[in-house]
MOPAC internal coordinates of N, CA, C and O (Angstrom, degrees):
PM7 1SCF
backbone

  N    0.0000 0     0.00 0     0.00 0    0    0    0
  C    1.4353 1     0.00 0     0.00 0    1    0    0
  C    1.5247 1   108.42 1     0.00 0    2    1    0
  O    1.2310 1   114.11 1   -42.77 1    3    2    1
  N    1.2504 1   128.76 1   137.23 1    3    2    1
  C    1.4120 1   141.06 1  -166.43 1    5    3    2
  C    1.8855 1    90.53 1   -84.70 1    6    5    3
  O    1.2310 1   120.86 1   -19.39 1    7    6    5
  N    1.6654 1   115.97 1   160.61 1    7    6    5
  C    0.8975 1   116.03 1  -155.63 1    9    7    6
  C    1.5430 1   101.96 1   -79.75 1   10    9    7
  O    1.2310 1   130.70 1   147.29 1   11   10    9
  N    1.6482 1    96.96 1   -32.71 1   11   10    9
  C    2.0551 1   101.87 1  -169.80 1   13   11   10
  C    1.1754 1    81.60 1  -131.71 1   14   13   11
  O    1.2310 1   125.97 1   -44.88 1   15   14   13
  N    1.4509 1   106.13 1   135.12 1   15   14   13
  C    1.6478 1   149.68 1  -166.27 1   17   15   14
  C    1.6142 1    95.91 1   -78.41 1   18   17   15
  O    1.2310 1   108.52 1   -50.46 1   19   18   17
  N    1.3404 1   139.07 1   129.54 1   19   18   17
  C    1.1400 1   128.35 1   156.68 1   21   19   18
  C    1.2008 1   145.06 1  -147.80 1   22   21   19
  O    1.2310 1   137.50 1   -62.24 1   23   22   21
  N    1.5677 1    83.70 1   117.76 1   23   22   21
  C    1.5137 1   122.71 1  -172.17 1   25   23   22
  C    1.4555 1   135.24 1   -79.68 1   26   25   23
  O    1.2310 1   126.49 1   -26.29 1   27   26   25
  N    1.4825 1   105.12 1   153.71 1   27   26   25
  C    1.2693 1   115.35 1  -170.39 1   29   27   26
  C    1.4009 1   129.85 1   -43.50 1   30   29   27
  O    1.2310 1   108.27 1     6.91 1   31   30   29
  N    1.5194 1   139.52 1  -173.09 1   31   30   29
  C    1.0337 1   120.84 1   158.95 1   33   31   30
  C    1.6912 1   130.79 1   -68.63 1   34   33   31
  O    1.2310 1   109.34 1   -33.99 1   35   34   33
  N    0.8171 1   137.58 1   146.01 1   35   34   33
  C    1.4273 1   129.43 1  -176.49 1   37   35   34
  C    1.4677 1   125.08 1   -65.65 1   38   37   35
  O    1.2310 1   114.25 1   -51.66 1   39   38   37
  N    1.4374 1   128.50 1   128.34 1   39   38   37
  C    0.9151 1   145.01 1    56.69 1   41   39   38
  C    1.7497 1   113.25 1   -95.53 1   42   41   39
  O    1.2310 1   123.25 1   -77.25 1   43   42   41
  N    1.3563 1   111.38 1   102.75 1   43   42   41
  C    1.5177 1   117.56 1  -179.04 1   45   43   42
  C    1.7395 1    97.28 1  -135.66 1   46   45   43
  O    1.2310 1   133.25 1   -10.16 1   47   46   45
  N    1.6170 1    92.00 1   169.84 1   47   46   45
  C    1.5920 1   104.10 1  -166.19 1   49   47   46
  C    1.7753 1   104.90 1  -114.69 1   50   49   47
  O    1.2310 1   118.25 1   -46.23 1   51   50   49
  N    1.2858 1   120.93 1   133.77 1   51   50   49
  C    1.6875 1   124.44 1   174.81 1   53   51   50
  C    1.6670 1    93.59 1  -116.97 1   54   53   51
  O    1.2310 1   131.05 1   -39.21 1   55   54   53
  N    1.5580 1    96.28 1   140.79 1   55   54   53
  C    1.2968 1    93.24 1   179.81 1   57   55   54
  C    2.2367 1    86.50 1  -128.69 1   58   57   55
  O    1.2310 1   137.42 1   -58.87 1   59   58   57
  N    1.1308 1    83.86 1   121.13 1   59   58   57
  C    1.8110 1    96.28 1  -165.51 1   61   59   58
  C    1.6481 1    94.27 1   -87.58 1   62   61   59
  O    1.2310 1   120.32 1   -49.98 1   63   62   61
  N    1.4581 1   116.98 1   130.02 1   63   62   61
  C    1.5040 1   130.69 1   152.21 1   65   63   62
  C    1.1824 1   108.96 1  -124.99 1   66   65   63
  O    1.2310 1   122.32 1   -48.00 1   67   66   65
  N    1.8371 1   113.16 1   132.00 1   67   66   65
  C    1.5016 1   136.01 1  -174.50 1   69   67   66
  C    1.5327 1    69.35 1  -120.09 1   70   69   67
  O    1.2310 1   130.35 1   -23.96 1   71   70   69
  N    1.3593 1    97.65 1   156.04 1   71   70   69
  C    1.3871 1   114.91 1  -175.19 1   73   71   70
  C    1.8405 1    99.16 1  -172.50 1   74   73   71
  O    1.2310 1   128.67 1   -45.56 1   75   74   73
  N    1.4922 1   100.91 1   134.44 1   75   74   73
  C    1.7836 1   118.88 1   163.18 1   77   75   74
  C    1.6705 1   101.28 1  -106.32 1   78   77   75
  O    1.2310 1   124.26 1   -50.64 1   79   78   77
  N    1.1113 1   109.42 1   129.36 1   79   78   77
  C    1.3926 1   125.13 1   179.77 1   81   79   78
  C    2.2282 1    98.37 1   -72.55 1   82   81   79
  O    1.2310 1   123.10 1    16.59 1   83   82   81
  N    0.9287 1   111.66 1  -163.41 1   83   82   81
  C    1.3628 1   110.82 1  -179.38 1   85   83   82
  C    1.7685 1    98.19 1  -140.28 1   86   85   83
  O    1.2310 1   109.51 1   -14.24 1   87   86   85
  N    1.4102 1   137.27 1   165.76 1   87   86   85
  C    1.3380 1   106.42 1  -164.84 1   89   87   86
  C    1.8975 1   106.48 1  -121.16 1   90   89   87
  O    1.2310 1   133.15 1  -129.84 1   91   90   89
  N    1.4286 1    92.19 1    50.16 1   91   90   89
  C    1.4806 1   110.09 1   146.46 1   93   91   90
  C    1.4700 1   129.13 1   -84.34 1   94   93   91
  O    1.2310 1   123.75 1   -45.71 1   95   94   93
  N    0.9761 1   110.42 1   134.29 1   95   94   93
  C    1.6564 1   109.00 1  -165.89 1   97   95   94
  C    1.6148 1   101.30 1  -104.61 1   98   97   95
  O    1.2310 1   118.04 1   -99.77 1   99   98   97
  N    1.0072 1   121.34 1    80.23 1   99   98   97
  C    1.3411 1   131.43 1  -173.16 1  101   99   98
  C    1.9657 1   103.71 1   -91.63 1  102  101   99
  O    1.2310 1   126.70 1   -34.70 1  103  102  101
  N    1.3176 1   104.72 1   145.30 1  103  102  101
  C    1.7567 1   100.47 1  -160.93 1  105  103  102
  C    1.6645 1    92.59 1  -106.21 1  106  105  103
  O    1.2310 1   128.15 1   173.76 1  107  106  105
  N    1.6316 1   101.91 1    -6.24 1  107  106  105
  C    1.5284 1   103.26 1  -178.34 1  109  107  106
  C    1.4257 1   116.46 1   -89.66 1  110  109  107
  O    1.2310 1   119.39 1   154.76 1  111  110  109
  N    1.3658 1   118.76 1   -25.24 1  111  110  109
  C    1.7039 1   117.84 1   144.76 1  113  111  110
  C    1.1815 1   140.55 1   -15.50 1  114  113  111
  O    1.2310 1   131.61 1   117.36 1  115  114  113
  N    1.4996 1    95.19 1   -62.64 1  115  114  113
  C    2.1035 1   100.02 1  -173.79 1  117  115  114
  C    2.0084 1    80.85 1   -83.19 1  118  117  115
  O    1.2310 1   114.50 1   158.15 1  119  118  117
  N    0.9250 1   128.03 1   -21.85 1  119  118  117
  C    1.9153 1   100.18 1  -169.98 1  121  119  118
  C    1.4450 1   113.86 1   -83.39 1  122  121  119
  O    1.2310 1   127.63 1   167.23 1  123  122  121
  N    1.1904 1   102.91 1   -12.77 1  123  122  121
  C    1.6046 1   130.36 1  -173.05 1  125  123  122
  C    1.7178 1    86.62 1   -81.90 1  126  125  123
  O    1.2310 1   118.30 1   103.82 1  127  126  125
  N    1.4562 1   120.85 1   -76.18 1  127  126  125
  C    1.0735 1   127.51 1  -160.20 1  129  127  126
  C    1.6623 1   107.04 1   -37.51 1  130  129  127
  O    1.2310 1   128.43 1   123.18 1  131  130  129
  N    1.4981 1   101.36 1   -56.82 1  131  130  129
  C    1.5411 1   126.29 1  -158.76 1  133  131  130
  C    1.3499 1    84.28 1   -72.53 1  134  133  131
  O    1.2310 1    92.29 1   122.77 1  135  134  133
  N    1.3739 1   164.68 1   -57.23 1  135  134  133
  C    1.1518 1   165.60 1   173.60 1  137  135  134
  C    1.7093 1   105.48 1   -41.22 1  138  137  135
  O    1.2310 1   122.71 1   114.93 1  139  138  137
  N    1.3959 1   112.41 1   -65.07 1  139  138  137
  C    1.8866 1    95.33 1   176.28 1  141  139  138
  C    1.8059 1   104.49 1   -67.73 1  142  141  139
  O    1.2310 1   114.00 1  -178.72 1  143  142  141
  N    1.0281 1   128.97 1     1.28 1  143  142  141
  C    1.4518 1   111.07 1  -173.01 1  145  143  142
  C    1.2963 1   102.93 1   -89.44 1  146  145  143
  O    1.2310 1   117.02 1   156.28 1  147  146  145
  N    2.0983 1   123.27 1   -23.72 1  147  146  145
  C    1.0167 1   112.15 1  -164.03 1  149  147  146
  C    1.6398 1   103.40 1  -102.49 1  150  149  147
  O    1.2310 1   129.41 1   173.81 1  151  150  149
  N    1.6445 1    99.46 1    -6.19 1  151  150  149
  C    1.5969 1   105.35 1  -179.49 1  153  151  150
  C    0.9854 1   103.46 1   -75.46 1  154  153  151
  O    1.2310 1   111.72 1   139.50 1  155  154  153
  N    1.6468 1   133.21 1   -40.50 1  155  154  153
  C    1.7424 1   128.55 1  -168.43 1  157  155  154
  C    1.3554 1   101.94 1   -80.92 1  158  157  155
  O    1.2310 1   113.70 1   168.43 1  159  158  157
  N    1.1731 1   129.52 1   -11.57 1  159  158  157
  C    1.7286 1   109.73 1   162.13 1  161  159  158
  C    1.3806 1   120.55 1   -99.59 1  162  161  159
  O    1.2310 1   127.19 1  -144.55 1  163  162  161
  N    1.4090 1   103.77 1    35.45 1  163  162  161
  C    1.3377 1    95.16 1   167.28 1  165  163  162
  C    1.7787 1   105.27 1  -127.13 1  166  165  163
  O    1.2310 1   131.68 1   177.60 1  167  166  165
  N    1.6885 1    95.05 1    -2.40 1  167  166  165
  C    1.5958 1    98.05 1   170.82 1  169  167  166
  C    1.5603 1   119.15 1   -86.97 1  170  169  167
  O    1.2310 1   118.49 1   -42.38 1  171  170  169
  N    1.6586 1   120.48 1   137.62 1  171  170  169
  C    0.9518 1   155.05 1  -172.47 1  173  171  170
  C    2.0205 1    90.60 1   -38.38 1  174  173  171
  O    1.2310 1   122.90 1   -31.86 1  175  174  173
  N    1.5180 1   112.06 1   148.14 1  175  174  173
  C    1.2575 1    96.58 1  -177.90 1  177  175  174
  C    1.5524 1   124.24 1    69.27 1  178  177  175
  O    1.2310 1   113.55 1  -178.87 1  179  178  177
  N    1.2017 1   129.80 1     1.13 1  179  178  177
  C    1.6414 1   134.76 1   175.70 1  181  179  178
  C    1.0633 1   109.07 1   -79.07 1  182  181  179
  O    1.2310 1   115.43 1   -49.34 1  183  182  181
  N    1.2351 1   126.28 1   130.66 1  183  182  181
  C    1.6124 1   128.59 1   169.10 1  185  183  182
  C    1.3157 1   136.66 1  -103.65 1  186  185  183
  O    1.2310 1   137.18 1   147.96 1  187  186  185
  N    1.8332 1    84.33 1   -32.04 1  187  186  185
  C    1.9936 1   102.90 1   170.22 1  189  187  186
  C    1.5687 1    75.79 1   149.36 1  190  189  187
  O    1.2310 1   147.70 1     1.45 1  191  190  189
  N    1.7741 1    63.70 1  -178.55 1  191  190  189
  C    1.8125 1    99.92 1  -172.56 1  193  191  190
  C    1.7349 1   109.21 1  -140.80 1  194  193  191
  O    1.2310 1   127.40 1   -26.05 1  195  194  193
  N    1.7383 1   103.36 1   153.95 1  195  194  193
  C    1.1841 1    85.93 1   152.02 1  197  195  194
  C    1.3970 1   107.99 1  -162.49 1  198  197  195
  O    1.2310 1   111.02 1   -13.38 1  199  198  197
  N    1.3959 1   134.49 1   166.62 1  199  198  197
  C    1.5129 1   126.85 1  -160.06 1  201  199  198
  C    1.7848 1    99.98 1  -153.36 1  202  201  199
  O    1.2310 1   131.66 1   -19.98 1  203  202  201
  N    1.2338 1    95.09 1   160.02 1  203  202  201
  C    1.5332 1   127.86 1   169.49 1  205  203  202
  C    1.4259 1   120.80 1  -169.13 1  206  205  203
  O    1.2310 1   140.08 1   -47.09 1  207  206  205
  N    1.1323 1    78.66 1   132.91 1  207  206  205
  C    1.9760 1    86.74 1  -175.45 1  209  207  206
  C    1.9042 1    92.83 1  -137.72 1  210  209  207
  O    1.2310 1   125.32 1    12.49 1  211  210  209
  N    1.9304 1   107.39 1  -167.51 1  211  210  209
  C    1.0149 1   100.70 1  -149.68 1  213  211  210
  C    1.8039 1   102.03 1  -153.50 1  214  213  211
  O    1.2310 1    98.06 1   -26.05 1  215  214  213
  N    1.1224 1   156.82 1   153.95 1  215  214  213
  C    1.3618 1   144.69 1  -129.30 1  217  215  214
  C    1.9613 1    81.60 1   -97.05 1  218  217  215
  O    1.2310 1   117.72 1   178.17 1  219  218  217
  N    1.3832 1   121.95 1    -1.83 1  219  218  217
  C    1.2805 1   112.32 1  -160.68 1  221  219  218
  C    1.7850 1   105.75 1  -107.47 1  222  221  219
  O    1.2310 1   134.42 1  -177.61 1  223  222  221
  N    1.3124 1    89.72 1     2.39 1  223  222  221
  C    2.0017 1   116.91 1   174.74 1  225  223  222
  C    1.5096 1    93.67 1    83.08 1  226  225  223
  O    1.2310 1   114.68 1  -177.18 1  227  226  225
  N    1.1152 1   127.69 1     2.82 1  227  226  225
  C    1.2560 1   102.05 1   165.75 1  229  227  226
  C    1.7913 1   139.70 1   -76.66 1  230  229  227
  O    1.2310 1   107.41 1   -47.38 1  231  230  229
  N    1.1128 1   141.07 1   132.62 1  231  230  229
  C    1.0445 1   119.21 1  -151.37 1  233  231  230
  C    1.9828 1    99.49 1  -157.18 1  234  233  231
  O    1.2310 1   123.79 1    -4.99 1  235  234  233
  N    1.3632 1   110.33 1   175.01 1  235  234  233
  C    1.3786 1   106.87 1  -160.60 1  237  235  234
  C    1.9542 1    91.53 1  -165.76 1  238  237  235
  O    1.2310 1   135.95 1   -73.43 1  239  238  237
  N    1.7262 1    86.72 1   106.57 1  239  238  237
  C    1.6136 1    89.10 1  -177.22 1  241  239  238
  C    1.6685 1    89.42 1  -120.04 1  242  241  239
  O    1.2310 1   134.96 1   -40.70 1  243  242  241
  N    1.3814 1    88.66 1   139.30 1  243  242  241
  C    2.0729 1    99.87 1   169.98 1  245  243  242
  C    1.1636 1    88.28 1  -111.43 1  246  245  243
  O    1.2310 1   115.83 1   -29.37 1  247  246  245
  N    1.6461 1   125.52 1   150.63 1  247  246  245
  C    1.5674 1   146.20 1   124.55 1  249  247  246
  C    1.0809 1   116.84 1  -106.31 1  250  249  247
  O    1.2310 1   121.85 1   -44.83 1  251  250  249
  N    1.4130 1   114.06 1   135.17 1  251  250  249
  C    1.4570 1   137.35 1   179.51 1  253  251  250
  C    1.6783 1   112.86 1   -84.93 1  254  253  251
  O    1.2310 1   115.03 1   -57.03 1  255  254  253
  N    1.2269 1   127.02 1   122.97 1  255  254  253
  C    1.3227 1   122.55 1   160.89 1  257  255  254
  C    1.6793 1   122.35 1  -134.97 1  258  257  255
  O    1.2310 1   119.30 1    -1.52 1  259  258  257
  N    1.4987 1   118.94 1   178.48 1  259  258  257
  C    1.1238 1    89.50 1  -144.21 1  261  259  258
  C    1.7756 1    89.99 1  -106.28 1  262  261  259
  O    1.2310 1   117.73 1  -172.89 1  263  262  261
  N    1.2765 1   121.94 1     7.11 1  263  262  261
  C    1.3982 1   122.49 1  -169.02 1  265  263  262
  C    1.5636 1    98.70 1  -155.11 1  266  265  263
  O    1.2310 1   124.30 1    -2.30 1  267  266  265
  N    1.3172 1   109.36 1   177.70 1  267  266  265
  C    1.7119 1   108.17 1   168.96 1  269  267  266
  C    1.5123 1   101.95 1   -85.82 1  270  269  267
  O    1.2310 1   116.22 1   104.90 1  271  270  269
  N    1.4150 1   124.79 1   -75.10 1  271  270  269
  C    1.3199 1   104.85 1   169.53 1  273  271  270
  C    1.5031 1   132.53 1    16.39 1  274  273  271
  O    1.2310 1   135.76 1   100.91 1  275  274  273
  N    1.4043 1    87.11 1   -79.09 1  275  274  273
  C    1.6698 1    72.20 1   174.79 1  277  275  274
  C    1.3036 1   135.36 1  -122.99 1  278  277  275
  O    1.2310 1   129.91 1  -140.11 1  279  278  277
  N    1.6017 1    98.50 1    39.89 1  279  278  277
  C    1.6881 1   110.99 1   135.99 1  281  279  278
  C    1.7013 1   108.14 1   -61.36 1  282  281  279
  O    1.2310 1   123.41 1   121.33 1  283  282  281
  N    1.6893 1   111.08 1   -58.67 1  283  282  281
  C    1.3039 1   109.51 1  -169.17 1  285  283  282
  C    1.5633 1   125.09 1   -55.93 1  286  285  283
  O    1.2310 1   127.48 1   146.08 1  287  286  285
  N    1.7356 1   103.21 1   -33.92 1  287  286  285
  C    1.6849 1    96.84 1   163.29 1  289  287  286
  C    1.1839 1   124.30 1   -54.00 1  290  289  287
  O    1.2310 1   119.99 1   125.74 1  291  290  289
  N    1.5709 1   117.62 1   -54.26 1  291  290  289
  C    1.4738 1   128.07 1   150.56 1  293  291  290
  C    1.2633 1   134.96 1    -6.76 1  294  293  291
  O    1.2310 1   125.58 1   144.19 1  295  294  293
  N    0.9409 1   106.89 1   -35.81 1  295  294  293
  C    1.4690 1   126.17 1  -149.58 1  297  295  294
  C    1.6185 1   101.00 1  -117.81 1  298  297  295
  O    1.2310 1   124.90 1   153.63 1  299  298  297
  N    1.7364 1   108.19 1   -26.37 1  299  298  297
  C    1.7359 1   110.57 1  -175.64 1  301  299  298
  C    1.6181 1   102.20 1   -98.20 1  302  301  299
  O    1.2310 1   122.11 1   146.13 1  303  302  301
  N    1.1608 1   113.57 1   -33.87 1  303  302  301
  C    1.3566 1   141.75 1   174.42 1  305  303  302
  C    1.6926 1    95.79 1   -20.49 1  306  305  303
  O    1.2310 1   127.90 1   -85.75 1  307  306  305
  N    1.7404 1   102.39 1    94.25 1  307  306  305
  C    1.4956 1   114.03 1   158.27 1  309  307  306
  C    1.4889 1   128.20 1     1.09 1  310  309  307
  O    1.2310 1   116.22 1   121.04 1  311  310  309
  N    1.0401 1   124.79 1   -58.96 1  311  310  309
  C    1.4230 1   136.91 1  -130.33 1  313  311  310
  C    1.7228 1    93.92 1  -110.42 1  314  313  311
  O    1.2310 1   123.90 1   143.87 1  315  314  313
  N    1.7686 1   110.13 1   -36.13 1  315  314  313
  C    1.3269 1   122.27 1  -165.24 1  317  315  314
  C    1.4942 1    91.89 1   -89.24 1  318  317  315
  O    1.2310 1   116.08 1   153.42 1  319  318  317
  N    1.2117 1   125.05 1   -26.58 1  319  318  317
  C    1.3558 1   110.67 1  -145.65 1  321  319  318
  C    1.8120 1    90.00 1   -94.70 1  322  321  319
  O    1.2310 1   117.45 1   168.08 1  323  322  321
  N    1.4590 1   122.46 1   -11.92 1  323  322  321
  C    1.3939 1   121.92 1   141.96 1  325  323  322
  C    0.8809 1   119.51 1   -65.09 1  326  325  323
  O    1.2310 1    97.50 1   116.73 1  327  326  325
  N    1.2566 1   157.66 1   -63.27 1  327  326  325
  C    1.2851 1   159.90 1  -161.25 1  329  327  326
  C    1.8961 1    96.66 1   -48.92 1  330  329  327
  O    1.2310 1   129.41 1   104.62 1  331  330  329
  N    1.6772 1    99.47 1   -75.38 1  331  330  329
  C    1.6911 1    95.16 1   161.31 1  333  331  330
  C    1.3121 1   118.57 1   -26.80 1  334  333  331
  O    1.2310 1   115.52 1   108.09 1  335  334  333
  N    1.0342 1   126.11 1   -71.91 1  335  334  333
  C    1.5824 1   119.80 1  -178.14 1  337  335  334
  C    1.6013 1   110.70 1   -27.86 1  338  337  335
  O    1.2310 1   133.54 1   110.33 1  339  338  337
  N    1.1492 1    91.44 1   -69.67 1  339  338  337
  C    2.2531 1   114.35 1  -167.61 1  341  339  338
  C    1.8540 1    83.69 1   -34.44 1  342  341  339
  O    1.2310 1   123.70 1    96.97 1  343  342  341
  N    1.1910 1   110.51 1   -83.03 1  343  342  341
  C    1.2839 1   143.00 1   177.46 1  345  343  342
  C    1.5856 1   108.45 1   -19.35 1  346  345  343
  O    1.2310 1   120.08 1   151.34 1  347  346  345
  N    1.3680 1   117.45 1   -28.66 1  347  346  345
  C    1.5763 1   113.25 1   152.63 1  349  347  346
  C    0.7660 1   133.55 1  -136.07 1  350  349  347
  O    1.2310 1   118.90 1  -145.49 1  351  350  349
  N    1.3882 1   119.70 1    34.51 1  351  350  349
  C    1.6385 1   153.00 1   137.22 1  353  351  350
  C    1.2651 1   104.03 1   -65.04 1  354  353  351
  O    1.2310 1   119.67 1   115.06 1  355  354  353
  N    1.2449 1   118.24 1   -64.94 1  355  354  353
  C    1.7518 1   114.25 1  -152.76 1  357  355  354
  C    1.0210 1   119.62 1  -126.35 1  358  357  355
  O    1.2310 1   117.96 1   135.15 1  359  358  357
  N    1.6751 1   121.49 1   -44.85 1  359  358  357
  C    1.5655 1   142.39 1   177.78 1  361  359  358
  C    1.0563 1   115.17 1   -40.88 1  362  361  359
  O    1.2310 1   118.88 1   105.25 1  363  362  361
  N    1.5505 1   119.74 1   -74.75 1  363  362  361
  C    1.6100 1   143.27 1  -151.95 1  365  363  362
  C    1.2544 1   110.44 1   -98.58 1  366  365  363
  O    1.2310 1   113.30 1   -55.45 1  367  366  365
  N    1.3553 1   130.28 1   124.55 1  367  366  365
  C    0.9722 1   147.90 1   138.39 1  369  367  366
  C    1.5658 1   114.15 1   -55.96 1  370  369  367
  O    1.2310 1   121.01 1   140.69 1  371  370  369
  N    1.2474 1   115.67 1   -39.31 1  371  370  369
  C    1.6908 1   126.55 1   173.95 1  373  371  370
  C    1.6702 1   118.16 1  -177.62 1  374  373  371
  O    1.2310 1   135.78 1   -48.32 1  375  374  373
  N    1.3028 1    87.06 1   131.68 1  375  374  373
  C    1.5187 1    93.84 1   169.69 1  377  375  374
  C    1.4617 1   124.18 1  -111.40 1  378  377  375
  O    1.2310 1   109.32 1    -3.81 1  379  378  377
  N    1.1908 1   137.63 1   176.19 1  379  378  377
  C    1.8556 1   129.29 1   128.41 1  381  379  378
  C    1.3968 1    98.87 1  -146.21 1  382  381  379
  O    1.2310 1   120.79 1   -34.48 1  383  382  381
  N    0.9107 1   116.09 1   145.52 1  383  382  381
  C    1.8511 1   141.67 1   153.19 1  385  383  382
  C    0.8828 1   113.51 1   -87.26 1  386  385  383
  O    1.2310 1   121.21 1   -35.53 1  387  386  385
  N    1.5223 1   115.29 1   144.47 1  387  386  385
  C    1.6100 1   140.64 1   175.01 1  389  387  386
  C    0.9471 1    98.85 1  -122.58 1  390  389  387
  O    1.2310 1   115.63 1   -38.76 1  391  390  389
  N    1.7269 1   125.91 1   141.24 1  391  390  389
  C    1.4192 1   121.80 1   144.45 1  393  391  390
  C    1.4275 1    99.63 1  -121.16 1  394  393  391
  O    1.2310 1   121.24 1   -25.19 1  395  394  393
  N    1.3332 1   115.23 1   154.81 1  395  394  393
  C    1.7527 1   124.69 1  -151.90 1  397  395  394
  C    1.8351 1    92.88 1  -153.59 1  398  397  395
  O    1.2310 1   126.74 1   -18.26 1  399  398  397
  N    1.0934 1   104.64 1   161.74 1  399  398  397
  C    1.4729 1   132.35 1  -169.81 1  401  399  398
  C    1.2424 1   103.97 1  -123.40 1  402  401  399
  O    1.2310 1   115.97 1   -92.11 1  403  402  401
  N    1.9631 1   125.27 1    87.89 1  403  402  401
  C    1.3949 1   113.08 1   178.83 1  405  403  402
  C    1.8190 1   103.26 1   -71.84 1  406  405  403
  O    1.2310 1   136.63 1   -36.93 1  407  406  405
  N    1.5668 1    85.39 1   143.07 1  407  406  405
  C    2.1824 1    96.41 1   176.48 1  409  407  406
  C    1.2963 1    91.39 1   -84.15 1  410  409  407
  O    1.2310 1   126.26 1   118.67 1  411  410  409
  N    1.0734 1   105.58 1   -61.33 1  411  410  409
  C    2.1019 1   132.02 1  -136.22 1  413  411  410
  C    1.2159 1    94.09 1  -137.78 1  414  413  411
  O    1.2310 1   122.22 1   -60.58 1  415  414  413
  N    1.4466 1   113.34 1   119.42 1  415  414  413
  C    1.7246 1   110.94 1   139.20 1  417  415  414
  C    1.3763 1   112.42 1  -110.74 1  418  417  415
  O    1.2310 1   120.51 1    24.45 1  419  418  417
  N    0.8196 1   116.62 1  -155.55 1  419  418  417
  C    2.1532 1   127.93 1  -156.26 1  421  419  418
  C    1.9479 1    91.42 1  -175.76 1  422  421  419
  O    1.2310 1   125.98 1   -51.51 1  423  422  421
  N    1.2359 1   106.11 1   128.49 1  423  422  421
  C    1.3799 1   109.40 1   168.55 1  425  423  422
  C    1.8792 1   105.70 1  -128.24 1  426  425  423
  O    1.2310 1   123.51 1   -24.85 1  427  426  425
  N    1.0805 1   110.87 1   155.15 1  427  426  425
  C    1.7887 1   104.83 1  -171.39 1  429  427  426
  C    1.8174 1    69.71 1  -146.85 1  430  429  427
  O    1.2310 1   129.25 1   -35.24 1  431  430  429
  N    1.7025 1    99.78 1   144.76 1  431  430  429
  C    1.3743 1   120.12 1   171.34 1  433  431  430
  C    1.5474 1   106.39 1  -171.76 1  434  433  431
  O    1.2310 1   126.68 1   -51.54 1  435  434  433
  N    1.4974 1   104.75 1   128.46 1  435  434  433
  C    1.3646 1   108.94 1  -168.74 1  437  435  434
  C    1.4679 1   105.69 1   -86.06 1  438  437  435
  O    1.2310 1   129.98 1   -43.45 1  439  438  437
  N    1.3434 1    98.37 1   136.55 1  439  438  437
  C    1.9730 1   103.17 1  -173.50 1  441  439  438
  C    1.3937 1   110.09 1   -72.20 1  442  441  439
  O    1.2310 1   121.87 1   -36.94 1  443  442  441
  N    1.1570 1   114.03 1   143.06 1  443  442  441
  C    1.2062 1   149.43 1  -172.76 1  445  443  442
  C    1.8009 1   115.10 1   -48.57 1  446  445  443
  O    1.2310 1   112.02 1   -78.66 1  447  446  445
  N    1.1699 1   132.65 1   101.34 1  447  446  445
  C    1.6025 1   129.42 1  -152.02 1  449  447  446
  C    1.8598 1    87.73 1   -93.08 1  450  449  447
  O    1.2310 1   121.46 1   -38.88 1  451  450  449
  N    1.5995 1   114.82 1   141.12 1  451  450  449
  C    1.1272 1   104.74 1   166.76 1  453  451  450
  C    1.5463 1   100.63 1  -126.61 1  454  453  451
  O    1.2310 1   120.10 1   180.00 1  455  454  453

């Protein structure tokens, strides 16, 4: 996954997760993880993703979509809606979700020296 997601012009949708890991070291996490990252880009409406987290499990993934819709498929989507489960069974110590309405973005990128 590229570091910054890039997306369309705006009116687009971020759906923000802050997340505390819990301090089980479960190896089924990151395959789980890496598994919804490659399932939500293959759902209709995906725009990208992008994440950072931190050796302390804390971490902060945005996905971009291009409507609510299909956040909400997203969101009903079989496969995820296990993963959710696992995820507050075992994973999380704490989560919250945002979903947000990008207006305006602004991108700054330094040109390329040859």
């Amino acid at each position: 996954m590229d570091t910054i997601a890039a997306t369309p012009q705006p009116p687009y949708y971020a759906v923000i997760f802050t997340s505390q890991k819990t301090s089980t070291d479960d190896a089924d996490y990151g395959q789980a993880a890496q598994r919804m990252s490659e399932l939500a880009a293959l759902q209709p409406g995906y725009l990208g993703m992008e994440h950072v987290g931190d050796s302390t499990g804390a971490a902060i993934t945005v996905s971009y979509w291009s409507d609510l819709d299909a956040i909400r498929s997203w969101q009903q989507h079989a496969e995820h809606l296990e993963a959710q489960a696992s995820g507050r069974e075992k994973w999380y110590q704490h989560y919250f979700l945002r979903v947000c309405r990008v207006e305006r973005d602004a991108e700054f990128k330094v040109a390329s020296q040859h």
